[in-house]
C-alpha positions as CSV (number, residue, x, y, z in Angstrom):
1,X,-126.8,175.0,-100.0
2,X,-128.2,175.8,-103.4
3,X,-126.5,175.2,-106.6
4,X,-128.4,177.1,-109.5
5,X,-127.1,177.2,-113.1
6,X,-128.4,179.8,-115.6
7,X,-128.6,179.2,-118.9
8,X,-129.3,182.1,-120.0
9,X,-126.4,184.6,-121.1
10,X,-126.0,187.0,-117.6
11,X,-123.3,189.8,-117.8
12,X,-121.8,190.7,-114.9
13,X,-121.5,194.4,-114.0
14,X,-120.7,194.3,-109.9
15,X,-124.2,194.7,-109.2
16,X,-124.9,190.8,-108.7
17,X,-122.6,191.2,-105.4
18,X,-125.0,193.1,-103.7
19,X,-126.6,190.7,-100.8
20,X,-130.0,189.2,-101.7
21,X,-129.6,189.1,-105.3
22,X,-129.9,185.4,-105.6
23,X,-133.0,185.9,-104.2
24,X,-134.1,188.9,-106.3
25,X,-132.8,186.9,-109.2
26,X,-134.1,183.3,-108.4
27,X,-136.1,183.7,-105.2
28,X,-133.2,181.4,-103.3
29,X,-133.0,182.2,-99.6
30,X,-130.1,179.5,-98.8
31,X,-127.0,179.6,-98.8
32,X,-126.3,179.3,-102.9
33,X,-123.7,179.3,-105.9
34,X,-125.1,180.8,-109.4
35,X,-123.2,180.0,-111.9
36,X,-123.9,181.6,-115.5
37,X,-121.6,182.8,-118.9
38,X,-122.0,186.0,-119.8
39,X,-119.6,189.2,-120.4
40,X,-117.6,190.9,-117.6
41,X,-117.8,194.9,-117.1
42,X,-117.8,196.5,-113.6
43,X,-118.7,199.9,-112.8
44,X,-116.7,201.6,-110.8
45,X,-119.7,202.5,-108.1
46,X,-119.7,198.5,-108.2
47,X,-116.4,198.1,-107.7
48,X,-114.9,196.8,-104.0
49,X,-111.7,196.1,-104.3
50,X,-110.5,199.7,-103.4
51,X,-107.2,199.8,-104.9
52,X,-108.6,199.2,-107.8
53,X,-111.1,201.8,-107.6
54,X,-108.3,204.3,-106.7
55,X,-106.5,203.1,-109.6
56,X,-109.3,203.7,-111.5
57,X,-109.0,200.0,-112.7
58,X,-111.4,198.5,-115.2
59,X,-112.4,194.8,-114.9
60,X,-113.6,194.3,-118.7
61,X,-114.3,190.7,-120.2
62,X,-116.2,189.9,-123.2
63,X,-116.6,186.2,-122.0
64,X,-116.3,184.8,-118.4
65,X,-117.8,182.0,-116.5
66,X,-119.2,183.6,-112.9
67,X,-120.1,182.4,-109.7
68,X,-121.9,184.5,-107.1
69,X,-122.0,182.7,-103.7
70,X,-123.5,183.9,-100.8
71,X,-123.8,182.6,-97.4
72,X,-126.3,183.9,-94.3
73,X,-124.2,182.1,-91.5
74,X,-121.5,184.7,-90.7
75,X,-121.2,188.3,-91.7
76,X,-117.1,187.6,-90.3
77,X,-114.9,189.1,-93.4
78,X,-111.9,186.5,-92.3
79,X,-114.8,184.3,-93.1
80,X,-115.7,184.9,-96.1
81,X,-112.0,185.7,-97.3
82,X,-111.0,182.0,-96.1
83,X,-114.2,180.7,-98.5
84,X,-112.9,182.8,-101.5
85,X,-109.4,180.7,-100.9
86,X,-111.0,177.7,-100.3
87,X,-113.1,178.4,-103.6
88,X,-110.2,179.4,-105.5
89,X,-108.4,176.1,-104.9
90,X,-111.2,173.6,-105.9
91,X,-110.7,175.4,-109.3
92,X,-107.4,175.0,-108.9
93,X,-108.0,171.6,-108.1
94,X,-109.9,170.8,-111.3
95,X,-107.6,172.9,-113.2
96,X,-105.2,170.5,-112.3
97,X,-106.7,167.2,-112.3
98,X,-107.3,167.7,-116.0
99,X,-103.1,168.5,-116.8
100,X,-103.2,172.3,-116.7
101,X,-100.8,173.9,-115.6
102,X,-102.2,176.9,-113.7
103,X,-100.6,178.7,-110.5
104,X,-102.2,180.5,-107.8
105,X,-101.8,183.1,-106.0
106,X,-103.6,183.8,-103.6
107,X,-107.6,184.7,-104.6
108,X,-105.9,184.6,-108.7
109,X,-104.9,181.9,-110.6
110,X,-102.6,182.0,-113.6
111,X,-101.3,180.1,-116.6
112,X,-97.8,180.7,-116.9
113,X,-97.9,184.8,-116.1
114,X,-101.0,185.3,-117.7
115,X,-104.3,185.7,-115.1
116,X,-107.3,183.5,-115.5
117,X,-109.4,184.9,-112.7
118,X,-110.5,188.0,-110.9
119,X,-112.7,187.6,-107.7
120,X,-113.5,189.8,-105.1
121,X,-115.2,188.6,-101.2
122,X,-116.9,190.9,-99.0
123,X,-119.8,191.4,-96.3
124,X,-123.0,193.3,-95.5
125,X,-125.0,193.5,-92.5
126,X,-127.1,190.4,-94.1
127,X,-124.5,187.8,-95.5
128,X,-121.0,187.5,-97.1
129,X,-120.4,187.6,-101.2
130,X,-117.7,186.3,-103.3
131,X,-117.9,187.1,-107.4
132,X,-115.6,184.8,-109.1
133,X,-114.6,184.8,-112.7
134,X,-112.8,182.6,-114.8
135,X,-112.2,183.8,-118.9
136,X,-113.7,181.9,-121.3
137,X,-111.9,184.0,-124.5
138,X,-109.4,187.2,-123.9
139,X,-107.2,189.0,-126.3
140,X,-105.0,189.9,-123.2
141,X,-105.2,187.3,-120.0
142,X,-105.3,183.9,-119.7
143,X,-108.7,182.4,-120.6
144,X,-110.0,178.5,-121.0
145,X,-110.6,178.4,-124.5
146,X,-106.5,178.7,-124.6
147,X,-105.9,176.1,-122.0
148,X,-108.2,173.8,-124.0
149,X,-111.6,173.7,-122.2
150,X,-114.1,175.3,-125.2
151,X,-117.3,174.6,-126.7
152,X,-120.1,172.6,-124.4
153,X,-116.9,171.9,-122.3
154,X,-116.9,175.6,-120.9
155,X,-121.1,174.4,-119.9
156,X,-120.0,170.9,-117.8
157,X,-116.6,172.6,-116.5
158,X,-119.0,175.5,-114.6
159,X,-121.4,172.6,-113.2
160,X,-118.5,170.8,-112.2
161,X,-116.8,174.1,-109.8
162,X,-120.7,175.0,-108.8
163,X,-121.5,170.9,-108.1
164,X,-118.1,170.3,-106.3
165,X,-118.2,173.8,-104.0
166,X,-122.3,172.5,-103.2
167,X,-120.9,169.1,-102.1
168,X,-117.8,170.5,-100.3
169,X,-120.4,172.7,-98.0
170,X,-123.0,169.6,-97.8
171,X,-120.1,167.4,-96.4
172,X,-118.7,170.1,-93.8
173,X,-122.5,170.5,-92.5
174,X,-122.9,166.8,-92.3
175,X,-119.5,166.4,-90.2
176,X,-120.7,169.4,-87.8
177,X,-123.7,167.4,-87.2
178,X,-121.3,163.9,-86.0
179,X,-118.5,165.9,-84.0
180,X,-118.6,165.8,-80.4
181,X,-117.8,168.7,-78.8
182,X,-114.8,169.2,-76.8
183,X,-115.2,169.1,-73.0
184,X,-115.1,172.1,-71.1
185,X,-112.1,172.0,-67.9
């Protein structure tokens, strides 16, 4: 799996969940997390999550850390939903490990009642996709500059998710390869 960190200010308009953009992006063909900062603005033609589309929902934020993953292995959308969870919870994780107090639910975490993240997972004929965002700085949600991860913190806490997610998927394909399989009766 390949872990790529831009450091080059990258909006995010729901375009970079279209499969293959690593590769159009960064020419990565593996299984990858790209992490980069930039502003948060999806069009609706980009947007998935159809209720919010029917609601005519804007997802708007002038800072936000985002990580596009994308993995060629499965196009299952249990799949990929059960990776956006498993995602979510490593920030959690971190969150946690340095005294926040965040909540999730679900694919969302919060501090107190304010939201933190938005992320959507889905699939394609080619791979599955999950855009995550975390605030940096909002006026209305929860963001990390108010938890008190700002400055070249925000830099080291995005290598940190994007290193930990890498080494998560390196040690679960190392442990396939030492498993014996279960007999067949």
């Amino acid at each position: 799996m390949k872990c790529i960190l831009f450091n080059e200010k990258t909006d995010y308009d729901g375009s970079q969940i279209a499969s293959l953009w690593g590769y159009n992006i960064a020419g990565v063909q593996d299984d990858s997390i790209i992490a980069f900062r930039g502003a948060c603005d999806v069009k609706i033609e980009h947007m998935i999550d159809l209720e919010d589309k029917k609601a005519n929902e804007s997802i708007i934020s002038p800072d936000m850390l985002h990580f596009i993953i994308e993995h060629f292995d499965s196009t299952d959308l249990k799949l990929v939903y059960a990776r956006q969870r498993f995602f979510t919870l490593i920030v959690f994780e971190i969150l946690t490990a340095r005294g926040v107090n965040v909540r999730r639910a679900g694919d969302d975490l919060f501090t107190s009642d304010n939201k933190l993240t938005v992320s959507i997972a889905s699939t394609s004929a080619v791979s599955q996709k999950i855009h995550f965002g975390i605030n940096v700085v909002h006026d209305y949600y929860g963001n990390l500059y108010d938890i008190g991860i700002s400055g070249d913190e925000v830099v080291e806490f995005m290598r940190t998710i994007a290193e930990r997610y890498t080494l998560e998927f390196e040690d679960i394909e190392k442990d396939m390869r030492k498993s014996r399989p279960l007999d067949v009766i």
